[in-house]
C-alpha positions as a LaTeX table, in Angstrom:
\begin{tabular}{lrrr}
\hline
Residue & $x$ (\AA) & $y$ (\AA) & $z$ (\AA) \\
\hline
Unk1 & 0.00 & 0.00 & 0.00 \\
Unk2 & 1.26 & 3.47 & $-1.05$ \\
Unk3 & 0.91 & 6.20 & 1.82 \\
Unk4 & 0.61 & 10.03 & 1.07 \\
Unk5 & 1.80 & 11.90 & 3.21 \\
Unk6 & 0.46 & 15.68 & 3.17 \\
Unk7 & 1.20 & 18.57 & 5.33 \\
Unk8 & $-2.37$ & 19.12 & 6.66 \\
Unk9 & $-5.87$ & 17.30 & 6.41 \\
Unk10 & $-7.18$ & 17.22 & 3.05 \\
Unk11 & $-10.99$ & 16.56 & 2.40 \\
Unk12 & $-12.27$ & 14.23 & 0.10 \\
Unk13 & $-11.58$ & 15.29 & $-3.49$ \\
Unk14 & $-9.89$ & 18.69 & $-2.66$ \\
Unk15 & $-6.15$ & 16.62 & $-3.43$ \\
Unk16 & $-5.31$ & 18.71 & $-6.96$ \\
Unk17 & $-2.42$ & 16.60 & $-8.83$ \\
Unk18 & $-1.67$ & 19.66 & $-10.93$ \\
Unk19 & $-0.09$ & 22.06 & $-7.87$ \\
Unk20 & $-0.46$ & 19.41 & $-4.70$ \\
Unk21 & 3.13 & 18.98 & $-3.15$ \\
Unk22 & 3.29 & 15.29 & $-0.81$ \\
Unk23 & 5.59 & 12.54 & 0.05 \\
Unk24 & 5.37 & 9.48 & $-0.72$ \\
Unk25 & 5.91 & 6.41 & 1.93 \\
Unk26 & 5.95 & 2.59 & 0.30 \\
Unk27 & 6.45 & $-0.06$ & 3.31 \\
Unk28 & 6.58 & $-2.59$ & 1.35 \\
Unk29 & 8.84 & $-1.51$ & $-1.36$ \\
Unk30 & 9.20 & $-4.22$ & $-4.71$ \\
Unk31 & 11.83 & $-6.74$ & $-3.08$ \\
Unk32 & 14.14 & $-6.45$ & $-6.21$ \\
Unk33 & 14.88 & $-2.95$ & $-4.81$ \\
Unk34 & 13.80 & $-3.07$ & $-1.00$ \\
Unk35 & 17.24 & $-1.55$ & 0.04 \\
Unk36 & 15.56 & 1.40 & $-1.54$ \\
Unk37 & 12.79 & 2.60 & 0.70 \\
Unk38 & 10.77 & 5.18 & $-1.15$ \\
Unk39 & 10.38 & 8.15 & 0.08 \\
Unk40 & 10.49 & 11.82 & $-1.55$ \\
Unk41 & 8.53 & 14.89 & $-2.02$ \\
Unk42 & 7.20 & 15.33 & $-5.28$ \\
Unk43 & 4.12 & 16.25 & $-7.69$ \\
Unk44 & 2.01 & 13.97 & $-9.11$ \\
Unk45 & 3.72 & 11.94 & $-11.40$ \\
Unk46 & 3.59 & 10.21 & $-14.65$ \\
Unk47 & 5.85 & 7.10 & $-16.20$ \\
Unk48 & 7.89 & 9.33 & $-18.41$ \\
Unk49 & 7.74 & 8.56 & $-22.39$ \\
Unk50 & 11.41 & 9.00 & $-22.90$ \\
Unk51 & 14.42 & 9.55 & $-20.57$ \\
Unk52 & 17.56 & 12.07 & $-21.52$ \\
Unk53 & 20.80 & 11.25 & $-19.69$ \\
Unk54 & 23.98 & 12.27 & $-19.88$ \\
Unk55 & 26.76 & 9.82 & $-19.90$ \\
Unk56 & 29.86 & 10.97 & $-18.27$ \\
Unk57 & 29.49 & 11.03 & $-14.33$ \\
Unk58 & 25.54 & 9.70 & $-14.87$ \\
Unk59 & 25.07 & 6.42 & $-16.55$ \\
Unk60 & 29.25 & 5.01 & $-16.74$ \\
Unk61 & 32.18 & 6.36 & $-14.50$ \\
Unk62 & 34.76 & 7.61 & $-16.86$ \\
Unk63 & 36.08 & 10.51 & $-13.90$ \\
Unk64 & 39.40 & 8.81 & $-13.41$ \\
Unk65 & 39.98 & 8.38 & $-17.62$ \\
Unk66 & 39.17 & 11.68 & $-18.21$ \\
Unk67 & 41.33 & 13.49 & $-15.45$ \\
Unk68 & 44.27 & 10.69 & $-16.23$ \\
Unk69 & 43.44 & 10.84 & $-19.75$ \\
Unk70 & 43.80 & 14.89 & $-20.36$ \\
Unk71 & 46.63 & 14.92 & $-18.00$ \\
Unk72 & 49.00 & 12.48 & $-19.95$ \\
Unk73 & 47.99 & 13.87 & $-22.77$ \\
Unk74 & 48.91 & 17.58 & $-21.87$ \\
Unk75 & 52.06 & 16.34 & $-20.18$ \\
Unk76 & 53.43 & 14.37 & $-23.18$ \\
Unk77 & 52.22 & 17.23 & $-25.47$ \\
Unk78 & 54.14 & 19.76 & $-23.44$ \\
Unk79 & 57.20 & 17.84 & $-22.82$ \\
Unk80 & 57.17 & 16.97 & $-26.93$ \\
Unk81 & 57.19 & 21.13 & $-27.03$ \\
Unk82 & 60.61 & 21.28 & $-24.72$ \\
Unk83 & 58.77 & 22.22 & $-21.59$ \\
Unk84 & 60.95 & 21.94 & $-19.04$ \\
Unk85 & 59.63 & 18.96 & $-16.64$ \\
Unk86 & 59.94 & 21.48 & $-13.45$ \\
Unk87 & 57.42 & 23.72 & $-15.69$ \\
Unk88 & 55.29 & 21.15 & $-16.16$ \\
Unk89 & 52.62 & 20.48 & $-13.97$ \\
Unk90 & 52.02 & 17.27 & $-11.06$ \\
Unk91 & 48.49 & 15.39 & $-11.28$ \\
Unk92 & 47.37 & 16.48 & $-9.08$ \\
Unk93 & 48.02 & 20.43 & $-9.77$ \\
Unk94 & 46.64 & 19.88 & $-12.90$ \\
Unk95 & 43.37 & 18.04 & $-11.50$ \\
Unk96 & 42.42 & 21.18 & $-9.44$ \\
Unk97 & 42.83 & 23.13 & $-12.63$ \\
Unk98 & 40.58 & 20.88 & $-14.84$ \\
Unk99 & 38.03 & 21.13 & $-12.04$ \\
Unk100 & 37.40 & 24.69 & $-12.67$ \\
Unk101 & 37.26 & 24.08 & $-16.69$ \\
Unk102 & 35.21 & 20.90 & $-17.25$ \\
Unk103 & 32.44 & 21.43 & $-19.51$ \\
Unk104 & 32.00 & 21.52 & $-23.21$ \\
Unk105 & 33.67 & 19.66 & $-26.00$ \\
Unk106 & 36.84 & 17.51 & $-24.21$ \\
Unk107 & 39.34 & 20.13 & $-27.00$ \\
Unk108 & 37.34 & 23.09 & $-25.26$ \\
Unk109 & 38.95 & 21.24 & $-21.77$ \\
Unk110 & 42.08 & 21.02 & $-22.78$ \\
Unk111 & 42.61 & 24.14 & $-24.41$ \\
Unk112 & 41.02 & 26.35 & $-21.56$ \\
Unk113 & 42.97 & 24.00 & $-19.20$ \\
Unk114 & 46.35 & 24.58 & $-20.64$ \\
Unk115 & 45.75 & 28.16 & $-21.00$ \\
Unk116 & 45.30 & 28.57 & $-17.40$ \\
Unk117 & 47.92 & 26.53 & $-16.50$ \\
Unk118 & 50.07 & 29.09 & $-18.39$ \\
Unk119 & 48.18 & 32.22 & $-18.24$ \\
Unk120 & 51.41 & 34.16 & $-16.35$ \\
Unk121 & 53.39 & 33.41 & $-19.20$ \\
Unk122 & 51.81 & 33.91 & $-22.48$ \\
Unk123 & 54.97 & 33.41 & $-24.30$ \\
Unk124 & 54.47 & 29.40 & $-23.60$ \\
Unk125 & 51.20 & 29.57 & $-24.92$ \\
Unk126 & 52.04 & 31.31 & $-28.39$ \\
Unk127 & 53.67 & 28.25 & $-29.85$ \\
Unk128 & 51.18 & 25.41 & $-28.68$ \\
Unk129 & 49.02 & 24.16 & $-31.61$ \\
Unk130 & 45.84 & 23.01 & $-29.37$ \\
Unk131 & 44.61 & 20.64 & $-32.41$ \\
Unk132 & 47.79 & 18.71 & $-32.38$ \\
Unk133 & 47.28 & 18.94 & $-28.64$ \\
Unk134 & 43.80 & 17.29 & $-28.98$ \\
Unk135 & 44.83 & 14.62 & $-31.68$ \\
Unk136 & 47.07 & 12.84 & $-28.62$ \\
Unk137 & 44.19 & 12.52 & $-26.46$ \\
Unk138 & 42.51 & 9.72 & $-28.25$ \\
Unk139 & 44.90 & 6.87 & $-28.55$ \\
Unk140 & 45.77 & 7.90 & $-24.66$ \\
Unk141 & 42.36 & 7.24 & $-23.45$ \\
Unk142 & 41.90 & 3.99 & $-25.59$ \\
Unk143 & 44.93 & 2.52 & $-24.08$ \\
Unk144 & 43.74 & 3.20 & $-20.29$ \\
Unk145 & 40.13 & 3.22 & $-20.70$ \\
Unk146 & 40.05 & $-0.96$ & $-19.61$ \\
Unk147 & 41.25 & 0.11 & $-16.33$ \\
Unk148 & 39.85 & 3.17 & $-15.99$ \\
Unk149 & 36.16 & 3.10 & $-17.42$ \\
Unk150 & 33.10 & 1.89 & $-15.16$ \\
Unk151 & 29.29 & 0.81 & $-15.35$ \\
Unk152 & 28.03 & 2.73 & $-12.29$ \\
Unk153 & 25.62 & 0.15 & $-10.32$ \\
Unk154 & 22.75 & $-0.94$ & $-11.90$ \\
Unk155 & 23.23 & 0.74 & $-15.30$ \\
Unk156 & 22.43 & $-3.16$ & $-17.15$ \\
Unk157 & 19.03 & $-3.25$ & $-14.34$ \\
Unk158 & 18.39 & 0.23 & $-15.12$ \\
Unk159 & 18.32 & $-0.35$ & $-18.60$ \\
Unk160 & 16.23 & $-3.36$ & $-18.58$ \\
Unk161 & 13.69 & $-1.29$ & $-16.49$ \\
Unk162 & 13.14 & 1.15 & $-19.29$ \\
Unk163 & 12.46 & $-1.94$ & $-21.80$ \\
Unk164 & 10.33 & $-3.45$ & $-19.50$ \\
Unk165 & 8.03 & 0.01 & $-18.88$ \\
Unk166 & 8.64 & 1.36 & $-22.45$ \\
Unk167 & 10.78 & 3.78 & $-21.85$ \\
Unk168 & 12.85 & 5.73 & $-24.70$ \\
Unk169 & 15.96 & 6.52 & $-23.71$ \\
Unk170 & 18.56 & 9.44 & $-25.45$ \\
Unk171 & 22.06 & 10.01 & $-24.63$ \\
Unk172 & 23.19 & 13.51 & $-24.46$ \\
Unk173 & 26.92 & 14.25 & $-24.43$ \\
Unk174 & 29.53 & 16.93 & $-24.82$ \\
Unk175 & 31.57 & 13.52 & $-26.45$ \\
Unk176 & 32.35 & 12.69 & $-29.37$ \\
Unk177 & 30.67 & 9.08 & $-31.68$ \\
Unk178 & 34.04 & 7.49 & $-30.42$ \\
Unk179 & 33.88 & 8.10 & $-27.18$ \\
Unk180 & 30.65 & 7.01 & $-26.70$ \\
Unk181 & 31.20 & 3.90 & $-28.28$ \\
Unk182 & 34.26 & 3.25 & $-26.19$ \\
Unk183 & 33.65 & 3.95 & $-23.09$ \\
Unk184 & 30.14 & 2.23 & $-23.16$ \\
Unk185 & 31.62 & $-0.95$ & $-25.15$ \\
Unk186 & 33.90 & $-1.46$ & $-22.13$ \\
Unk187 & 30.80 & $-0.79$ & $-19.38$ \\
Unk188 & 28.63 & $-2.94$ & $-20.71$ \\
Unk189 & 30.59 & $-6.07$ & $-22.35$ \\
Unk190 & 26.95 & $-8.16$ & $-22.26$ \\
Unk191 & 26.71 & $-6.11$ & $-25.39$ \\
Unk192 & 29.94 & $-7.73$ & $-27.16$ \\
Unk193 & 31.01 & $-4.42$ & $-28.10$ \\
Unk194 & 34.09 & $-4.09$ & $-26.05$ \\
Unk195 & 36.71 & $-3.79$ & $-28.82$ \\
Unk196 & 34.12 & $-2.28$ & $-31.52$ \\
Unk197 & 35.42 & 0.98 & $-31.05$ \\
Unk198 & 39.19 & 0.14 & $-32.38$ \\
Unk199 & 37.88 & $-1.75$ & $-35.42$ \\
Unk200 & 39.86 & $-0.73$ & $-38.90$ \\
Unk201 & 37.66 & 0.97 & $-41.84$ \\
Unk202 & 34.82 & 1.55 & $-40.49$ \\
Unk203 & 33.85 & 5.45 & $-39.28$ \\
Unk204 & 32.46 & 6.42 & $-35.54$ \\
Unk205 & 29.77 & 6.74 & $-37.03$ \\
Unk206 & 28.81 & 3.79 & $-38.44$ \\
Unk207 & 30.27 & 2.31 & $-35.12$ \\
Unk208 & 27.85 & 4.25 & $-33.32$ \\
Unk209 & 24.71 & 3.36 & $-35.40$ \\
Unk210 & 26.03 & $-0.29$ & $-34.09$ \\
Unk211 & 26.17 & 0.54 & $-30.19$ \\
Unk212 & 22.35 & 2.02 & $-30.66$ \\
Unk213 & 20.82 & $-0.76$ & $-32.50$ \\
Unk214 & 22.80 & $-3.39$ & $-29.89$ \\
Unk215 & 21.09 & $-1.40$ & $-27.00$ \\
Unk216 & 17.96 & $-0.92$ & $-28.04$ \\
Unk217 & 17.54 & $-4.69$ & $-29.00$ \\
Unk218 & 19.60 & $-5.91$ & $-26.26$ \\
Unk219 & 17.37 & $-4.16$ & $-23.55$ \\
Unk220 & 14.22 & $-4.69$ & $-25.49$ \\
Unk221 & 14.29 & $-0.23$ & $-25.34$ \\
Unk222 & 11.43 & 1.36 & $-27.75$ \\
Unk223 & 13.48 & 4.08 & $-28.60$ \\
Unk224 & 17.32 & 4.51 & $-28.27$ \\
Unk225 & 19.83 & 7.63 & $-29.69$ \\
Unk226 & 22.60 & 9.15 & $-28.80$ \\
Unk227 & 23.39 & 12.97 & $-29.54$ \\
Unk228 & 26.73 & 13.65 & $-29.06$ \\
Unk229 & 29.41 & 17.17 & $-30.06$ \\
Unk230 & 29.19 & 16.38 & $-33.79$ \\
Unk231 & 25.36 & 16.93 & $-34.11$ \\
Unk232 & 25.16 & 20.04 & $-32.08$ \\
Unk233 & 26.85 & 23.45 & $-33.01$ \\
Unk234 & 26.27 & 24.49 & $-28.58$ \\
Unk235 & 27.09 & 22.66 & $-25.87$ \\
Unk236 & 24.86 & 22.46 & $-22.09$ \\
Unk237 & 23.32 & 24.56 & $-20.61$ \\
Unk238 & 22.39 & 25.10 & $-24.35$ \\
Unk239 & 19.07 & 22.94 & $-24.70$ \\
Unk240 & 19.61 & 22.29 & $-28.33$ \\
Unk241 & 21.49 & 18.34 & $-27.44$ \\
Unk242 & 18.10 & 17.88 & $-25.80$ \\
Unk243 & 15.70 & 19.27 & $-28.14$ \\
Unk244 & 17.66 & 17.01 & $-31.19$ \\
Unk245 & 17.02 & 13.99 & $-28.88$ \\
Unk246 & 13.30 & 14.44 & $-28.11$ \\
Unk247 & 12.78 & 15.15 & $-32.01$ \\
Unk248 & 14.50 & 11.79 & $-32.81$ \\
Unk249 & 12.30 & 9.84 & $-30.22$ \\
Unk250 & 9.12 & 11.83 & $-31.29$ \\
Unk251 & 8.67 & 12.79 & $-27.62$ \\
Unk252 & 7.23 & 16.41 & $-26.06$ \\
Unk253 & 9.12 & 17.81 & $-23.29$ \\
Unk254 & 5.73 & 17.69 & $-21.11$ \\
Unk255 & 6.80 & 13.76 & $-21.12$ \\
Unk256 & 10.77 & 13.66 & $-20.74$ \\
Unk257 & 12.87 & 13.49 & $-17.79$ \\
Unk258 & 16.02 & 14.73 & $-17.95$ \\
Unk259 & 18.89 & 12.59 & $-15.61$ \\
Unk260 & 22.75 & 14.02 & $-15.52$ \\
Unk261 & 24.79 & 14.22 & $-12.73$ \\
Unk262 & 26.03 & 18.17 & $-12.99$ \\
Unk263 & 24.71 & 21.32 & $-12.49$ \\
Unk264 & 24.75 & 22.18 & $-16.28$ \\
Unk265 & 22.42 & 19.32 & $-17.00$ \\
Unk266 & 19.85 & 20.66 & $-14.72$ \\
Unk267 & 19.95 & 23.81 & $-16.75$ \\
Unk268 & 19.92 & 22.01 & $-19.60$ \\
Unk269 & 16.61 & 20.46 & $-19.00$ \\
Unk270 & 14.97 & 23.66 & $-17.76$ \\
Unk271 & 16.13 & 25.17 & $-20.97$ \\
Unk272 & 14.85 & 22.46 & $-22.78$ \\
Unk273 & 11.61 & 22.51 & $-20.86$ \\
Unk274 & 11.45 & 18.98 & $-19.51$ \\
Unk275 & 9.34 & 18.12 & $-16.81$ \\
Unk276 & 11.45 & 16.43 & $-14.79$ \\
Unk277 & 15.10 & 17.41 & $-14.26$ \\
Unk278 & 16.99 & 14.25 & $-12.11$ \\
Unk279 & 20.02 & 14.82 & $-10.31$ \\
Unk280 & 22.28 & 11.70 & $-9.62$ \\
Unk281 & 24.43 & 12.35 & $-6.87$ \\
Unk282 & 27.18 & 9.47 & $-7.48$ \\
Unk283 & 28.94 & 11.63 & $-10.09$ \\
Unk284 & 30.38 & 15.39 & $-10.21$ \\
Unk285 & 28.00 & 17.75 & $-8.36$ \\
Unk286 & 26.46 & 17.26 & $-4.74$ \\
Unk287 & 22.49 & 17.27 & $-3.87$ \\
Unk288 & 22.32 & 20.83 & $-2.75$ \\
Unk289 & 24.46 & 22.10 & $-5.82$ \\
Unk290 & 22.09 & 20.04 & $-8.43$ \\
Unk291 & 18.84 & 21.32 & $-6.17$ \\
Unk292 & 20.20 & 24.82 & $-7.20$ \\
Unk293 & 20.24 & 24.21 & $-10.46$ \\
Unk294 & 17.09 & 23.17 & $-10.85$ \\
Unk295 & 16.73 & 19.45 & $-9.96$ \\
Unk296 & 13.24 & 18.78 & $-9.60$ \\
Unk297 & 14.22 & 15.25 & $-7.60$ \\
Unk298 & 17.30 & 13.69 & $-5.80$ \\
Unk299 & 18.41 & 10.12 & $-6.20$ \\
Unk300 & 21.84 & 8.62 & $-5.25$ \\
Unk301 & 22.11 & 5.64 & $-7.71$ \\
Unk302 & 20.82 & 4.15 & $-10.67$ \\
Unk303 & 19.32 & 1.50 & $-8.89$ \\
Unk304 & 17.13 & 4.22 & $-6.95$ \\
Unk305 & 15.68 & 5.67 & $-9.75$ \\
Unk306 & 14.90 & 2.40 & $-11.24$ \\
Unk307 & 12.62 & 1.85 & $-8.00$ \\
Unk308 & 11.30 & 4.65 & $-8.58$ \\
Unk309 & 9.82 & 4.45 & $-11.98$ \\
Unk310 & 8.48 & 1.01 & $-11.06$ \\
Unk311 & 6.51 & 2.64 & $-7.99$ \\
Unk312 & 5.36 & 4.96 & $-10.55$ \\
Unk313 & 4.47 & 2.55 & $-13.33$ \\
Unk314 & 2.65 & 0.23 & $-10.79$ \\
Unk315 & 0.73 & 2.91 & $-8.37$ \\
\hline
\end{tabular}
């Protein structure tokens, strides 16, 4: 039995599910997730048509590649310049600069990166060519991305769970095709995509169009896409990655959710007007920082907000 919990007595039909703000108690939560206890304060809601997620930090764990990857890759493209090695920046120097430029397209990172790492001495950044810079990054992360790239629990049950309640799903990511297919190839090797993204003649594109069709069959998904840097001219808090994806799923705002696990995705979906904005606290930002932002609900794992579109779908 589901529970609502309002602040005061209501009467008999004077409950409005347009503007009515309650919480939600479940004793008797499904078993599959009872470590989950629902509770949460929340409008009335519906079992969303389509879901829009970013990837990075939401659905896989790619922190520690990203940060290791963009840090051998500046280092080796610095020391390649004659930079001497005392001039060159520790890990973890360069961590707490990346942490004040991540966002946008991973050359955007690096650039803006590097450029503060040297913004006291111009004359080092006057001979850097940052698209040389960015062509190193690549074959860096593919060689580290087995040991550094991560489902985050419950990303195969969580995908299931959207086949099973018919569920779209989109992908929204400041990424590129090959990163995607990567990174998601290693997370999810019940796909038998793991070394797909390394295959000879074939584009990231077509490699791409391979990882969508193997998701949406594997997980029994109606819908599946990905929209990733190449399709979009903006990056988030821009809404136009989300606007692309509903438009490929043939889905109105009124009946997405939008899930990411930074502040920027929040924005995103308020840009984008989604009804639901989800902030997933087991990546970059923290609860109150994604509330800020626009979060319309709080969950800490993928397995959480699994339970929670069942208790939806079934009550």
């Amino acid at each position: 039995m589901i529970t609502i919990i309002t602040p005061g007595p209501i009467a008999s039909g004077q409950l409005d599910p347009k503007s009515t703000k309650f919480a939600i108690q479940s004793p008797e939560p499904s078993k599959r997730y009872a470590k989950y206890p629902l509770y949460g304060t929340f409008n009335f809601m519906h079992i969303p048509e389509a879901i829009i997620s970013d990837a990075d930090g939401t659905l896989v764990d790619t922190l520690h590649l990203i940060r290791h990857g963009q840090y051998e890759t500046s280092s080796t493209y610095l020391a390649q310049q004659g930079i001497d090695p005392s001039e060159i920046p520790s890990y973890e120097e360069y961590e707490a600069l990346l942490n004040r430029t991540v966002g946008g397209s991973t050359r955007d990172v690096l650039e803006k990166t590097v450029r503060l790492l040297y913004e006291g001495q111009p004359h080092r950044l006057d001979r850097l060519d940052f698209d040389a810079l960015h062509d190193l990054l690549n074959p860096i992360q593919d060689k580290i991305a087995p040991e550094f790239v991560k489902a985050y629990d419950g990303l195969s049950n969580f995908l299931s769970g959207l086949g099973q309640l018919g569920v779209s799903l989109a992908v929204f990511t400041s990424g590129s095709p090959h990163h995607i297919v990567r990174n998601f190839g290693v997370a999810l090797p019940e796909l038998g995509l793991t070394t797909l993204s390394q295959e000879q003649g074939r584009s990231d594109h077509d490699k791409l169009a391979q990882f969508e069709t193997a998701v949406q069959n594997h997980f029994s998904i109606p819908g599946f896409t990905v929209v990733t840097c190449e399709d979009v001219v903006t990056h988030k808090p821009d809404p136009a990655s989300l606007i692309l994806a509903m438009e490929r799923l043939g889905v109105r705002p009124e009946k997405t959710w939008v899930l990411g696990d930074h502040k920027v995705d929040m924005q995103a979906g308020i840009n984008a007007g989604a009804a639901e904005r989800v902030g997933i606290t087991h990546g970059f930002d923290d609860r109150q920082t994604l509330l800020n932002a626009g979060a319309t609900r709080i969950v800490n794992s993928l397995d959480e907000l699994t339970a929670t579109l069942i208790s939806v779908a079934e009550h």
